[in-house]
C-alpha positions in Angstrom: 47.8 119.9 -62.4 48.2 123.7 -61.3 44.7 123.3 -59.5 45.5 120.0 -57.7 48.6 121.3 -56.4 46.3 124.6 -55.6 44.0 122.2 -53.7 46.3 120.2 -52.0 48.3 123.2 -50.5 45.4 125.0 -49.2 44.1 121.7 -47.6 48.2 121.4 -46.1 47.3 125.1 -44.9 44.4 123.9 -42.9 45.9 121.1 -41.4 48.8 123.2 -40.1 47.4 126.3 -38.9 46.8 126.7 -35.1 43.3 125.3 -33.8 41.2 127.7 -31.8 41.8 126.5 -28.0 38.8 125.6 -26.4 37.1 128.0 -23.8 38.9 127.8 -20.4 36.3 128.0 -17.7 36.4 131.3 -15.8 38.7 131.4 -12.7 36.2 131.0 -9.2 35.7 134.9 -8.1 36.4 135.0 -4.4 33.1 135.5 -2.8 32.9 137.6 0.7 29.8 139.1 2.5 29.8 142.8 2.9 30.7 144.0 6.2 28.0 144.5 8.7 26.8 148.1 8.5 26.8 150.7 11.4 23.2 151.3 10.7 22.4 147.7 11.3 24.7 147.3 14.2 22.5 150.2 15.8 18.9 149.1 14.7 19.7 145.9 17.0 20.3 147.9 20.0 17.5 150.8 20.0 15.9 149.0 22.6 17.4 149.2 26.1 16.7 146.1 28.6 18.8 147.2 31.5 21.2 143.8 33.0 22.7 146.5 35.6 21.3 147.2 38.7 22.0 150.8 38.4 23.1 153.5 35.6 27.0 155.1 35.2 28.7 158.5 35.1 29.9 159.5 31.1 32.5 161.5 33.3 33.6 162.5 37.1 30.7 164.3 39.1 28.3 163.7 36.0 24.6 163.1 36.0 24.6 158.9 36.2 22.3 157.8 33.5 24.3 155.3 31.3 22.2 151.3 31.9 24.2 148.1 30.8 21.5 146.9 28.5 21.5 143.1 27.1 20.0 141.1 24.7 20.5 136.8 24.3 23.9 137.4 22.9 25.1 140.7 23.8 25.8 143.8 26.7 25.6 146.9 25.3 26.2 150.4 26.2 26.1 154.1 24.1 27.9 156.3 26.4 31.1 159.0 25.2 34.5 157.8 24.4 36.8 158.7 27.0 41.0 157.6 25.1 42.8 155.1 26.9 46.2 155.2 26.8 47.6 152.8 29.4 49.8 149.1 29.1 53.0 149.4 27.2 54.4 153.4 26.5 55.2 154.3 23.4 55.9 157.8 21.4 51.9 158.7 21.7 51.1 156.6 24.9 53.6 157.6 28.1 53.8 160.0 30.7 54.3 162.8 29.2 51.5 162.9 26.6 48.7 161.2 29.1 48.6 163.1 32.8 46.9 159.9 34.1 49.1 157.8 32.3 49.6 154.0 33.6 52.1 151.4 32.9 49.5 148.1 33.2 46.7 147.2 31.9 44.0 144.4 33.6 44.3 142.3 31.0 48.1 141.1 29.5 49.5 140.1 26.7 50.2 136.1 25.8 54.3 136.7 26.8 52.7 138.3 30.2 53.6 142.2 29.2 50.6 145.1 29.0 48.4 145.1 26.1 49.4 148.4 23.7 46.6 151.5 23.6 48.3 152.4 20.6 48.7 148.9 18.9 45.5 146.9 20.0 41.5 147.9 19.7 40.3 147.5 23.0 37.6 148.8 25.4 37.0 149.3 29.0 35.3 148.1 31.3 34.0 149.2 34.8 35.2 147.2 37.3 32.8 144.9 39.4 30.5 146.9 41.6 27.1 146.7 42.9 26.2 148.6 39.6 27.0 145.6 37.5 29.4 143.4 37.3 30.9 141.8 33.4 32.4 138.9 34.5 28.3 137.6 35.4 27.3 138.1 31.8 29.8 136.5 30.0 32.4 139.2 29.6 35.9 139.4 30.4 39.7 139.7 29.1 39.7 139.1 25.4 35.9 139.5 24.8 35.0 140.5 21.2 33.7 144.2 21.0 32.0 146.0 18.6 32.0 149.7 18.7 29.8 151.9 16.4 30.9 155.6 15.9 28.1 157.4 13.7 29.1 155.3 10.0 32.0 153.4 11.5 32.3 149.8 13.0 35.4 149.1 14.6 36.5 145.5 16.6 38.0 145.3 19.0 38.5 143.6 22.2 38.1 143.8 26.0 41.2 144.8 27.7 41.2 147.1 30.6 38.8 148.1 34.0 37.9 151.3 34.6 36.3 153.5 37.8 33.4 151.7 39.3 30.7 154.4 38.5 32.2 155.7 35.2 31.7 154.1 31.8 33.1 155.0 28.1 36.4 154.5 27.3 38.8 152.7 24.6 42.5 152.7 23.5 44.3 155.5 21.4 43.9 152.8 18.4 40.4 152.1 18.8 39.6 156.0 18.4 42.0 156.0 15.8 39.8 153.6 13.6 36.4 155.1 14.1 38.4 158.6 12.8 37.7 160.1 16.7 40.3 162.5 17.5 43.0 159.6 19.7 45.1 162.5 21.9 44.9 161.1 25.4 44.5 164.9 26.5 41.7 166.0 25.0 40.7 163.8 22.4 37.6 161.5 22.3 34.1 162.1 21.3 31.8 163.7 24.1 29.1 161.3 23.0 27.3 158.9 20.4 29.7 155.9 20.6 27.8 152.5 21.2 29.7 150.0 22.7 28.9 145.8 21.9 30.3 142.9 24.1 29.4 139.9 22.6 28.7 137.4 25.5 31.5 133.9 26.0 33.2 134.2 22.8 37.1 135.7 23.5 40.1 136.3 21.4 43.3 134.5 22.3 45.9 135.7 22.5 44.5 139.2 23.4 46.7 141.0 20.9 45.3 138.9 17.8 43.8 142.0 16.0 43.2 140.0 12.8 41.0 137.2 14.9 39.1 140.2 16.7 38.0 141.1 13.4 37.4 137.7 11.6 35.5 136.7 15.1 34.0 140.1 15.6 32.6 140.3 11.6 30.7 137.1 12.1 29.8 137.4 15.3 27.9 140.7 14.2 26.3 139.1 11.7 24.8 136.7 13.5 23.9 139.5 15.9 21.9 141.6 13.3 20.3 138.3 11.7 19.4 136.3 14.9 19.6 137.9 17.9 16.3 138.6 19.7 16.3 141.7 22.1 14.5 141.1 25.9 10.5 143.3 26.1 12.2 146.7 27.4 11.0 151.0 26.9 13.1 152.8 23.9 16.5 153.5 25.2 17.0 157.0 24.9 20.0 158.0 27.9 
């Protein structure tokens, strides 16, 4: 009798104890393509086909040898980075820390006020002039930018015009995220920034940083996959 009641305990045992749960499949991982590389950016433009009818100034009185070059997709430039720090003041961005300092910007905001230098990637533009004019290639307020400082990619947008004859300049935040030095007196990098419209796709409202990016990541990737750059020499301003 002892080993029936043995038997028929342990059996009770096995009937009670906790059943191993069956495998739970594995949670979907979150799947994102890596960011579009400097070096990749820059291996698309090596090859200049100039779209302007002349070259620009990097500064006032300098030698003019900056082309507009283009591609199916694109305008491109590699000139300095001069720091913008026009639209809207603020404690970096006002009259007393910029000597040429302005209030506006071309392009405005969605509730009509100046875009931020301090708040907002964003490039310039030279105005229209018989050297070249953006708004025939596709380009104007809100245009998606990519600009390449040595390892760093930063998107932005286009939000200002510049001097006719000069070309290289972007907002105090723009420098800021490609780590160049942002003061607007003084700051900037004297050369080695390459500057990437992509042609008829804009960001709206202007100010959208988050779309600039989204926009600007996949429109570089179709860039460095697809695009197909016109016969031209090496591009070597």
């Amino acid at each position: 009798m002892r080993v029936q009641s043995l038997t028929l305990a342990a059996a009770s045992a096995a009937l009670l104890a906790p059943t191993t749960p069956s495998a739970v499949p594995p949670r979907p991982v979150a799947w994102r393509e890596a960011p579009v590389s400097a070096a990749d950016l820059l291996a698309k433009v090596r090859d200049c086909a100039p779209v302007s009818r002349g070259r620009y100034r990097s500064d006032t009185g300098g030698p003019a040898r900056i082309p507009v070059c283009g591609t199916r997709d694109a305008v491109f430039w590699k000139a300095d980075m001069d720091i913008d720090c026009d639209g809207r003041p603020g404690p970096r961005c006002n009259r007393r820390t910029d000597p040429h300092y302005s209030d506006s910007t071309a392009y405005a905001q969605s509730d009509g006020r100046p875009l931020s230098a301090e708040r907002l990637p964003f490039i310039v533009v030279p105005a229209p002039s018989r050297i070249w004019d953006y708004r025939e290639h596709g380009v104007g307020g809100g245009s998606v930018v990519a600009v390449v400082h040595r390892d760093r990619v930063q998107y932005a947008v286009v939000g200002d015009t510049g001097p006719r004859d000069i070309i290289g300049e972007a907002s105090y935040a723009t420098a800021k995220g490609l780590g160049i030095r942002a003061h607007p007196h003084g700051g900037g990098a004297p050369s080695g920034v390459t500057y990437i419209v992509f042609k008829n796709v804009r960001v709206s409202p202007i100010e959208d940083r988050a779309a600039a990016v989204t926009t600007g990541e996949r429109l570089a990737r179709q860039f460095v996959g697809d695009s197909r750059v016109l016969d031209g020499a090496s591009w070597s301003p």
